[in-house]
Each structure stands twice: as structure tokens, then as C-alpha cells.
C-alpha positions as CSV (number, residue, x, y, z in Angstrom):
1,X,179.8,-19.5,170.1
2,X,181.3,-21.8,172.5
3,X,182.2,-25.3,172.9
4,X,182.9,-28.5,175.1
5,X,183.4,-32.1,175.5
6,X,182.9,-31.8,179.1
7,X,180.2,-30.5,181.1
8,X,180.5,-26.7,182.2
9,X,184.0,-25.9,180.2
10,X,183.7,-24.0,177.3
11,X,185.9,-23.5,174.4
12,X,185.5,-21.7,170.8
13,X,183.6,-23.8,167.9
14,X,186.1,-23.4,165.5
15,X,188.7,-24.8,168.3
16,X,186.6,-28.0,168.4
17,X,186.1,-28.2,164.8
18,X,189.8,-28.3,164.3
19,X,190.4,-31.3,166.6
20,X,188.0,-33.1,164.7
21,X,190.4,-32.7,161.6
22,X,193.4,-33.5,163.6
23,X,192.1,-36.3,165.3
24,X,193.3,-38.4,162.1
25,X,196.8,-37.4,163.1
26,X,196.9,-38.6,166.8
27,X,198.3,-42.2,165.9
28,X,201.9,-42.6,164.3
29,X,204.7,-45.1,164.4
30,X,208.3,-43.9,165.2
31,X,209.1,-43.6,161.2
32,X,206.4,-41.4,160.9
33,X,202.7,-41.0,158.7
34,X,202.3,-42.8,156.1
35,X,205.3,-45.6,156.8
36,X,202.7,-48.5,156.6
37,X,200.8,-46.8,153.5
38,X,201.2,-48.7,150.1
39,X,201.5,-44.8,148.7
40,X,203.2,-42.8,151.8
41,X,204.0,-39.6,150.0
42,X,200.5,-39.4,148.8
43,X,198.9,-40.3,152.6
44,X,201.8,-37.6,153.7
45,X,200.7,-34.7,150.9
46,X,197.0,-35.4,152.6
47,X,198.1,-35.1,156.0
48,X,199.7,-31.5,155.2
49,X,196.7,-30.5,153.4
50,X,194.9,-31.7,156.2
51,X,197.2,-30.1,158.6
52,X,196.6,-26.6,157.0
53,X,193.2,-26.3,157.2
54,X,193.2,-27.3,160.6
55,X,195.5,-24.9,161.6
56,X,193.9,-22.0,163.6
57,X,195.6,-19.2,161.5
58,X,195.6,-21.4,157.9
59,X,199.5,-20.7,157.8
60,X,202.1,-23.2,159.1
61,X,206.3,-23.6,159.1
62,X,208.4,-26.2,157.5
63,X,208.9,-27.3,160.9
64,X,205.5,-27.3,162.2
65,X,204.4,-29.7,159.0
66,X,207.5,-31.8,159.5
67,X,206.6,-32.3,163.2
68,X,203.1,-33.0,162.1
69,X,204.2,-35.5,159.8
70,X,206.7,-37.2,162.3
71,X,209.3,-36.9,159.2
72,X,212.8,-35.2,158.5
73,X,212.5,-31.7,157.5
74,X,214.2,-32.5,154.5
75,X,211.5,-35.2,153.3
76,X,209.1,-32.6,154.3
77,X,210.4,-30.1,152.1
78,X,210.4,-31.9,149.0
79,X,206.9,-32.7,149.5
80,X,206.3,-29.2,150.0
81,X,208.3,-28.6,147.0
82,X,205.9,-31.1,144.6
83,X,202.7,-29.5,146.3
84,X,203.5,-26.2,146.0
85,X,204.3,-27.0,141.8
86,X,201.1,-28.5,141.7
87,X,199.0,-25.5,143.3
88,X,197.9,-27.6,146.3
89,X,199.9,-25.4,148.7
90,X,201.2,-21.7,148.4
91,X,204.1,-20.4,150.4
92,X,204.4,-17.1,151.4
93,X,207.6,-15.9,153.3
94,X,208.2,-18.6,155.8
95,X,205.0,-20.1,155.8
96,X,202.5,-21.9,153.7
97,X,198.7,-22.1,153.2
98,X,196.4,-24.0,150.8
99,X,196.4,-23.3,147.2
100,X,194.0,-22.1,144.8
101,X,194.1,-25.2,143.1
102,X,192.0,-26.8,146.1
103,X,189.3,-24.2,145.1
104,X,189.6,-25.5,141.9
105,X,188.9,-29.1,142.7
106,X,186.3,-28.5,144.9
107,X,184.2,-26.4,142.5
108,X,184.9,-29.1,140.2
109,X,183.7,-31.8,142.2
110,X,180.5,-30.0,143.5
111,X,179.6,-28.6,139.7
112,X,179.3,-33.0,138.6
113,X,176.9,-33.3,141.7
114,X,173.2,-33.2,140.4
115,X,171.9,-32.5,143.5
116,X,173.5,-29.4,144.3
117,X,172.2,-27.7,141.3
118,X,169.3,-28.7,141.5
119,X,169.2,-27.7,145.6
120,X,169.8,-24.3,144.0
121,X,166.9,-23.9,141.1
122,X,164.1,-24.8,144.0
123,X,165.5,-22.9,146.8
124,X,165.2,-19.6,144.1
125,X,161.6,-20.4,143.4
126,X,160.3,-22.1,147.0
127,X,157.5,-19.7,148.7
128,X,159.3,-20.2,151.7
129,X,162.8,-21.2,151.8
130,X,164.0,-18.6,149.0
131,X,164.3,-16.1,151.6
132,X,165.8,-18.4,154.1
133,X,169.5,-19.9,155.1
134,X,169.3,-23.3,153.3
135,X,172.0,-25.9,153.4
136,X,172.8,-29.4,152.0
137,X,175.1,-31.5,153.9
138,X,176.8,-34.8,153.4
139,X,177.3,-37.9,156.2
140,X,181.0,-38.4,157.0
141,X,181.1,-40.7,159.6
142,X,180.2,-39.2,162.7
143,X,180.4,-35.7,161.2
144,X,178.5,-33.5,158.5
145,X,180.3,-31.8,155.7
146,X,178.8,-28.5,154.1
147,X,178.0,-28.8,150.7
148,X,175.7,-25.5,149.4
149,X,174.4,-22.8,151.2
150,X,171.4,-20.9,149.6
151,X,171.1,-17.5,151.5
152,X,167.7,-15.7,150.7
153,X,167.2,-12.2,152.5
154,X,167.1,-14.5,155.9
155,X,167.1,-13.1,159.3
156,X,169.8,-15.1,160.5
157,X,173.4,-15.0,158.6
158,X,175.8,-18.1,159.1
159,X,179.1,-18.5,159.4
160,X,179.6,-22.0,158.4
161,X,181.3,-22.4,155.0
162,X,180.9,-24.8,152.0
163,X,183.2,-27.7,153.3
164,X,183.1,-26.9,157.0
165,X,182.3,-30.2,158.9
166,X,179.9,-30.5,161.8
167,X,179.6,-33.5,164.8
168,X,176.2,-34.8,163.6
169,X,174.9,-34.5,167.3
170,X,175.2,-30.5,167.1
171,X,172.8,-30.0,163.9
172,X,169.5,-31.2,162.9
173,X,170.8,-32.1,160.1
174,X,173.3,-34.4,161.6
175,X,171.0,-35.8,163.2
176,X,168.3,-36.4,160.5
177,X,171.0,-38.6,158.7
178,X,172.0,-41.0,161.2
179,X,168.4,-41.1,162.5
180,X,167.9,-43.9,159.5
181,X,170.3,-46.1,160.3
182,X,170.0,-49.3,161.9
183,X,170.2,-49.3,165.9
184,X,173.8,-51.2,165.7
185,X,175.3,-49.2,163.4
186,X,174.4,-46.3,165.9
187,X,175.2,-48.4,168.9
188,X,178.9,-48.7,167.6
189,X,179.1,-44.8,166.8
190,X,177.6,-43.8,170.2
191,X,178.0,-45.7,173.3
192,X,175.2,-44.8,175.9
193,X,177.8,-42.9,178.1
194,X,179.8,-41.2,175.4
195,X,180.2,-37.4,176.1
196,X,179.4,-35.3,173.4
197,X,180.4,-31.9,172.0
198,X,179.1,-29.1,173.7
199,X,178.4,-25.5,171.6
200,X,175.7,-24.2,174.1
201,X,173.9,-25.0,177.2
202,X,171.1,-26.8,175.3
203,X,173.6,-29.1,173.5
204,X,172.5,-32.8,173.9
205,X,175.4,-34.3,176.3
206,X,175.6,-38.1,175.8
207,X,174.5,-40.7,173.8
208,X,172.0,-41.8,175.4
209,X,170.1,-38.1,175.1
210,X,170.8,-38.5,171.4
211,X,169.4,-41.7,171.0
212,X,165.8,-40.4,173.0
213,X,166.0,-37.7,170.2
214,X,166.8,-39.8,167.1
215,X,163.7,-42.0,167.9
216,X,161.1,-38.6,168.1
217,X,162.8,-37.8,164.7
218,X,161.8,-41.3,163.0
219,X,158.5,-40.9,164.5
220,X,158.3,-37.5,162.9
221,X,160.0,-37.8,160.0
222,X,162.3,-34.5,160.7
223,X,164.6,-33.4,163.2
224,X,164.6,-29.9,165.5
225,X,167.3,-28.2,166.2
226,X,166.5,-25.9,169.4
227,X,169.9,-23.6,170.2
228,X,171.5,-26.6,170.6
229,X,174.3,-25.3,168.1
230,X,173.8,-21.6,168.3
231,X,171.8,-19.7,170.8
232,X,168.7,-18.1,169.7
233,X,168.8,-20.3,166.3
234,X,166.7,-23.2,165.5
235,X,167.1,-25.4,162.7
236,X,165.1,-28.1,161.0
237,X,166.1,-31.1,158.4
238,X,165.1,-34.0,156.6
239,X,167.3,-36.9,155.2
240,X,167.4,-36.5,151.2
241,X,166.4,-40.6,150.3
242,X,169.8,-42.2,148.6
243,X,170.2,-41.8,145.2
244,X,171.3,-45.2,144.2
245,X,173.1,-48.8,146.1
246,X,176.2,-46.1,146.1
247,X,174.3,-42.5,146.2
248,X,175.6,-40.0,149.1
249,X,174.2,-39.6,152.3
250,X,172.6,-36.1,152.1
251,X,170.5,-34.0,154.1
252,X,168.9,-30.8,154.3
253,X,168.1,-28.0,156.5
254,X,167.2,-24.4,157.1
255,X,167.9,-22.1,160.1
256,X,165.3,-19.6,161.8
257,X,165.3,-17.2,165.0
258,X,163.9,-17.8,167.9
259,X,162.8,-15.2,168.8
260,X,160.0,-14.6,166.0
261,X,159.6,-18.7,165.0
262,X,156.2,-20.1,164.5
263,X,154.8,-23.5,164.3
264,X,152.8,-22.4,161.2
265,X,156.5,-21.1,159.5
266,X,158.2,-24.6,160.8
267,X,155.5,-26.8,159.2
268,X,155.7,-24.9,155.7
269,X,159.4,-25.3,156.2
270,X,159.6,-29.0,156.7
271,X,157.0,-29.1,153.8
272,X,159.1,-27.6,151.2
273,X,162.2,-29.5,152.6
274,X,160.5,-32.4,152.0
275,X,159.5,-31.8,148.2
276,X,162.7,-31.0,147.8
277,X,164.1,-33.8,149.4
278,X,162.1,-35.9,147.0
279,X,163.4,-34.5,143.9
280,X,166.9,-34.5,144.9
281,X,166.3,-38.4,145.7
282,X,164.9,-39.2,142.9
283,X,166.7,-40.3,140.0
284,X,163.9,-39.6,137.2
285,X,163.7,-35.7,139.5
């Protein structure tokens, strides 16, 4: 699977999905991250978590982090020091990688959310979507993060992982979410002529494209997803309604093949996705 943000020159996905996480790190004043924070070893310990998990091998140096960070190696290495007592971070040789305590957190965080769970106990008993790849995904600005992924017995096996991010203009689901929000608000995310990222040849270019297929997925009521992230996958996804004035922005969706996808399977899809949609949204369920 290959990438772009320019027309005709590919790159891998997982090399564009890393520059999305480092793109938090492209601006810094001469005393380095986190000098204008009100808590700058806590906005630096983020930035080296950060830094890890966008690293292509998930192992960097004292001197990669420190150059990261735009700080003395030895400030550096006492933050590496408190991290690594905390579990946040392990080292191993010269190197270090996330800790187990991140898996910790996470699964903490995600057992509190209702709607995961409750994603899980329909997707087992569904007539349709128990024996396909289902996900839940949350808005993050202009991106999609991973939040569950039910796997039936389904024809096509992802690769995506619970907390991998997406651009919302390379998934249905992506685009299912910012479909219901107002015109401005996608106005000041997407200018007409903004190049997007490319995965695969079918991959929607600009905003302008997005926009002409945000307003067939209002009409509709669900977005399609035709290779334009993978080739020979489709995918389809509705917006779960918010939970609450401060609810998450969620959304669901489920992949199929190509090659053997019917209109007949796509409308029981959406169907189910939508019944569960409404029981995730609602707060009675």
C-alpha cells in the first residue's frame, strides 16, 4: 500500500502516517519544546512518547530524542530517567521504546468507554457484520483514530491497529464524520485546492473532490469507500449520533472485497451499521 501528497509519487502508508504524528513537532523556538508551556517537562515527556511511536522502527537514541526535543542531552536524560521509572518508556541497550504501562492506560481508558463494549456484544450477534472486519473510530481533527476492531471470519484481514490514526479523506469513515459538520467548519479544514493524501490511484486528490463526495454522503446518509485506501477493498460507514453536549465523535465501518461485493450485501451492511449506530448514540441504548 502506497502513498502521496502529490500526484504520481508514491510512498509507503505507514511513512505518511508517521508524518502526521510528527507534524506536531515541526515548530520550536531556539530553547526548545515546551519553553512557552506552563508545564514543559510534561509537553516534553509527550513529545518523546510521541516521538517513539512515530519512529519507523519504534526504537530511538538519547540523541535522537534530544534532537527531537531541541533540548541538552542531559535534560533529556533525566526525562528519560522519570519515564522509564514510571513504565512509560523501556530502554533496551542504547535505545528505547514505549512501555507497557501505555498498554495499560490505553486498555484502561477504552474498558470506561460504553460504546466500545457495547460495539462488541452486537457485532457477535449481527446476521451480517459478525463475520465481517468492523471498526469504531474516533474524530481527531482532520484524522481518525482506531478505537475497536471486531474481526468475524472476514475475507479481508487489516492491518490497521487499535490506536492507529487515519486522514479522514482516506476512509469512509473519515469521511462519514466530518460529512455533519457545518460547511465552515469544513471550509477552514479543507481549502478547495488543498492536496490530499494519496494511498492509491482512486484516492480523492483535493478538497474540492472531497467536498462533491461529502454532499452524496449527507444525501445518503453513509459514505463509500471504493479502493480509495486499499486496492480491491471497499468500505462503508455511518456517523454514530453524539452521545451528549460533550460525547465523542464516533463512527463506524466495515470493509468488503471487491471482487465478490454486492449491492444486496452493502445495503444489509449499512442496515446493521445503522442499528448499531443508534444504540451506541443513544444514552437510554
Amino acid at each position: 500500500m502506497n502513498s502521496t501528497t502529490s500526484a504520481g509519487t508514491y510512498t509507503s502508508a505507514g511513512t505518511y502516517i508517521r508524518r502526521i504524528m510528527a507534524d506536531s513537532r515541526n515548530s520550536r523556538s531556539s530553547e526548545g519544546l515546551g519553553s512557552a508551556s506552563p508545564a514543559p517537562a510534561v509537553t516534553r515527556a509527550a513529545a518523546v512518547l510521541d516521538a517513539l511511536a512515530a519512529s519507523a522502527t519504534g526504537r530511538l537514541t538519547l540523541s535522537d530524542l534530544a534532537r527531537e526535543l531541541g533540548i541538552p542531552k542531559s535534560s533529556t536524560s533525566n526525562l528519560l530517567l522519570a519515564l522509564e521509572e514510571a513504565r512509560l518508556i523501556s530502554r533496551q541497550g542504547a535505545e528505547f521504546t514505549l512501555g507497557r504501562k501505555l498498554v495499560e492506560l490505553g486498555a484502561a481508558y477504552l474498558s470506561r468507554l460504553d460504546e466500545v463494549q457495547e460495539f462488541y456484544r452486537y457485532c457477535e450477534q449481527a446476521p451480517t457484520l459478525s463475520g465481517e472486519t468492523v471498526r469504531i473510530a474516533m474524530l481527531d481533527g482532520t484524522n481518525v483514530i482506531y478505537l475497536a476492531r471486531y474481526e468475524g471470519h472476514p475475507a479481508v484481514r487489516l492491518t490497521s491497529n487499535i490506536g492507529d490514526k487515519m486522514p479522514v479523506s482516506l476512509c469512509a469513515v473519515g469521511k462519514a464524520l466530518i460529512a455533519r459538520l457545518h460547511d465552515h467548519d469544513i471550509d477552514d479544514m479543507f481549502s478547495d485546492d488543498a492536496e490530499l493524501p494519496v494511498l492509491t490511484p482512486k484516492s480523492i486528490r483535493t478538497g474540492a473532490e472531497l467536498k462533491a463526495q461529502l454532499r452524496t454522503i449527507r444525501e445518503q446518509g453513509y459514505a463509500f469507500e471504493d479502493e480509495e485506501s486499499t486496492t480491491g477493498v471497499v468500505c462503508l460507514a455511518v456517523a454514530v449520533p453524539t452521545r451528549g453536549a460533550h460525547g465523542p465523535s464516533l463512527g463506524l465501518s466495515v470493509t468488503a472485497l471487491k471482487a465478490t461485493y454486492t449491492q444486496e450485501q452493502g445495503s444489509q451492511m449499512v442496515k446493521e451499521l445503522r442499528e448499531l449506530a443508534r444504540s451506541l448514540g443513544s444514552p437510554m441504548g
